[in-house]
N, C-alpha and C positions, 0 to 999 in steps of 0.2 A: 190581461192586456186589453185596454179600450179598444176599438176600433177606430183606424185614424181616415177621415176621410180629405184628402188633397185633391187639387188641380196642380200640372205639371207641361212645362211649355220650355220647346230647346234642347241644345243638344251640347255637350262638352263639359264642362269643370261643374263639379253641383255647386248651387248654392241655396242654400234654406230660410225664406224668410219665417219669422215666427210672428204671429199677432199679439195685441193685447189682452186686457182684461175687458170680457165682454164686445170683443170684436169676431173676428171671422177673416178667412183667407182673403176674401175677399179689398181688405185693408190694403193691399198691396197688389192691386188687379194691373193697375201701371207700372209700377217697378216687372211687374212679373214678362210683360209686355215687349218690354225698353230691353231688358237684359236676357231676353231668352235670344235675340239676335246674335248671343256670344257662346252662352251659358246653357247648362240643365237647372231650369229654375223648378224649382218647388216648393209649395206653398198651402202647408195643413189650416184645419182646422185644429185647433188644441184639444183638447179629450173635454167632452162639456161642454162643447162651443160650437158653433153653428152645424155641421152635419157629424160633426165625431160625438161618439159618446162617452157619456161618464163613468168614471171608475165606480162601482156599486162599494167598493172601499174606501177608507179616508183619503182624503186630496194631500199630498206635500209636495213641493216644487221640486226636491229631488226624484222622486217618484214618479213625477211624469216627463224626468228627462231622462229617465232609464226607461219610460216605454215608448221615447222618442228615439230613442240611440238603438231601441229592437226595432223597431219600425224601419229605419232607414241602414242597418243591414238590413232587413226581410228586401231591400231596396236593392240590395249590391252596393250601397253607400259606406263605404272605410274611410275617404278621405273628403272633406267638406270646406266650405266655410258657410256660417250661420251670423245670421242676421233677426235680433231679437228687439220687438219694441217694448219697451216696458214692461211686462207680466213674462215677455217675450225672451227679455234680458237676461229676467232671475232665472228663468228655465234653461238659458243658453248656456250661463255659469256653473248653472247644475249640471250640466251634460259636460262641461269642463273638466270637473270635478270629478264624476263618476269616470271618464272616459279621455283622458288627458291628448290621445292622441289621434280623435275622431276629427280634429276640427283644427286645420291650417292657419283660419284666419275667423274671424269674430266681431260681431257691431254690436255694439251696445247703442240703441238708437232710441232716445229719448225714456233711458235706464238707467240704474244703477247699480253699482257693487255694495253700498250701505244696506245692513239690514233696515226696518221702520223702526225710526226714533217712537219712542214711549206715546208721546203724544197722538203719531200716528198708527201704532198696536189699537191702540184707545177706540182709533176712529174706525178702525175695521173690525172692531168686534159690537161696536155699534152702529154699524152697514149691517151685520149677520144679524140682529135684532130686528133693525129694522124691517130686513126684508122679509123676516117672519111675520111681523104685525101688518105688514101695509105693503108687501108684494113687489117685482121688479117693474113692474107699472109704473111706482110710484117714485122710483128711484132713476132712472135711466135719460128720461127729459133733465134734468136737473144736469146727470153727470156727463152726457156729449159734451155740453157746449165747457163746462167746464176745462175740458181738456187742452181749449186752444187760446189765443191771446184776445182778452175782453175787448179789444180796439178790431180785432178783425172778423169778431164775429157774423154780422153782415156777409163780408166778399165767401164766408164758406156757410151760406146758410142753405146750400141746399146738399152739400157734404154733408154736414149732419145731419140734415134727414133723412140720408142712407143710411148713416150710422144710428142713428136709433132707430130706426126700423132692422138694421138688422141686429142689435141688441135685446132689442126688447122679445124676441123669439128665447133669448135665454131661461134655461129653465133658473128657478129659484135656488134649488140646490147645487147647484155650477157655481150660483154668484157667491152663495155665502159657502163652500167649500173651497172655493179658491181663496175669499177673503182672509180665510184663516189660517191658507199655505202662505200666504203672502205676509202675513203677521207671522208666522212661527218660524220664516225662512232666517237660516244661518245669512252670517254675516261675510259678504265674498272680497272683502278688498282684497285681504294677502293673497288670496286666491288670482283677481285680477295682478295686482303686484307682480307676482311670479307668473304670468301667463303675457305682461305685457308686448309682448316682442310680435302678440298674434293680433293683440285686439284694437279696435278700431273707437274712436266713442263722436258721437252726433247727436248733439244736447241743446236745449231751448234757455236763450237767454233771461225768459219770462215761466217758465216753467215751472209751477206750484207743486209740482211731482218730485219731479230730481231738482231741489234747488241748484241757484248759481254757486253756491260757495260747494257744496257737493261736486259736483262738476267739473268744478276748479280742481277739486282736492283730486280728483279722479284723475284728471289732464297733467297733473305733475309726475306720477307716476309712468306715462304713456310717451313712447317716441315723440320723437319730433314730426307732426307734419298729424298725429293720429289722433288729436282732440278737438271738435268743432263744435264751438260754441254758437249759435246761432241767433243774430238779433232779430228782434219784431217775431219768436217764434216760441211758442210754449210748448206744450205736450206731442204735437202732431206733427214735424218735420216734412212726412212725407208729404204730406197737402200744405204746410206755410209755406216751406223753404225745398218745395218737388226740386225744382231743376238744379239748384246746389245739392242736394242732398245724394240725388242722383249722377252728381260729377265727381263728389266727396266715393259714392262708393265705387265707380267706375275705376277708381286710380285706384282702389284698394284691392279689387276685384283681379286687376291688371297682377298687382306687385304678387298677391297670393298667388295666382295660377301661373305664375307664370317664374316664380323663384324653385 
């Protein structure tokens, strides 16, 4: 088992946010802030990622959500709700999965339950090339800004410069061992399907990650009131659409701890 290094702020119902791909807890230093006023908020680094280490064995997304579900019993952690962004999501599903009854309630927050269509397998095994020939230097400027809406680039340019300065500390083998769990990751609709009555989903109308018809398909499946589609907002929610996003999980936060 990695070593998982968190920050933790608050007292009462846990709730776990989980980062992305090439991010760090840090990603959610607001949400962590906002919601320890109610909550026991905590908030890792992923195994690989900013202060936690890497498994010296092969990476799979199921894998590092059974050494997140030992982690948080080593916590006194039994009963939860998780809040997963992207990279954050698959992990969340996989801890689903392994552990049916660790997690009350569930965000899929700019994620998805589809495994990577062919085309994008394709592209993350030539991310893992890449980063062998020409280094995470050369890959990380390009992929921040990526992740948010090409019209708002500007109002978060100094957001991403957090964010790639704290990416670019990743090591090499993190990014292209992750790329490969993320490629090789099973496929979780049925899995969401059957777990809908817990899970929550907050998704980017502009989103080149989880498309909108993805999203769609996702929200038919999912109570009423538990799928938000979000306009003017792509990959990053928590910095496009902060103060929605944070009233979206307020009210969920609410109905979980409190059913």
């Amino acid at each position: 088992m990695s070593s998982i290094f968190y920050v933790e702020s608050g007292k009462g119902y846990p709730v776990i946010f989980l980062h992305g791909f090439c991010e760090t807890h840090g990603l959610w230093d607001e949400f962590r802030e906002k919601f320890s006023e109610n909550y026991r908020v905590i908030c890792p680094d992923l195994p690989g990622f900013g202060k936690s280490t890497l498994p010296e064995s092969a990476v799979s997304i199921n894998g590092i959500a059974v050494n997140l579900i030992e982690w948080l019993k080593n916590l006194g952690i039994n009963h939860c709700i998780v809040v997963g962004h992207s990279l954050g999501g698959y992990i969340t599903l996989a801890m689903q999965r392994a552990e049916p009854n660790l997690m009350n309630g569930f965000c899929l927050f700019n994620s998805t339950a589809f495994e990577d269509s062919e085309e994008k397998k394709n592209n993350r095994t030539k991310l893992i090339d890449f980063i062998e020939r020409e280094g995470v230097i050369a890959f990380i400027p390009t992929f921040i800004p990526s992740l948010f809406h090409p019209e708002r680039i500007e109002e978060f340019a100094l957001v991403m410069k957090r964010l790639r300065a704290e990416a670019l500390q990743t090591g090499p083998q993190s990014v292209q061992k992750y790329a490969a769990a993320m490629r090789d990751r099973p496929d979780s609709y049925e899995l969401l399907k059957n777990a809908s009555h817990k899970a929550l989903l907050i998704s980017g109308e502009n989103d080149m990650s989880v498309t909108l018809e993805a999203a769609k398909k996702m929200s038919e499946i999912l109570p009423a009131g538990r799928a938000h589609i979000l306009p003017n907002t792509a990959h990053m929610a928590m910095f496009e659409q902060k103060e929605t996003s944070i009233e979206i999980l307020e009210n969920f936060f609410r109905e979980i701890s409190e059913s």
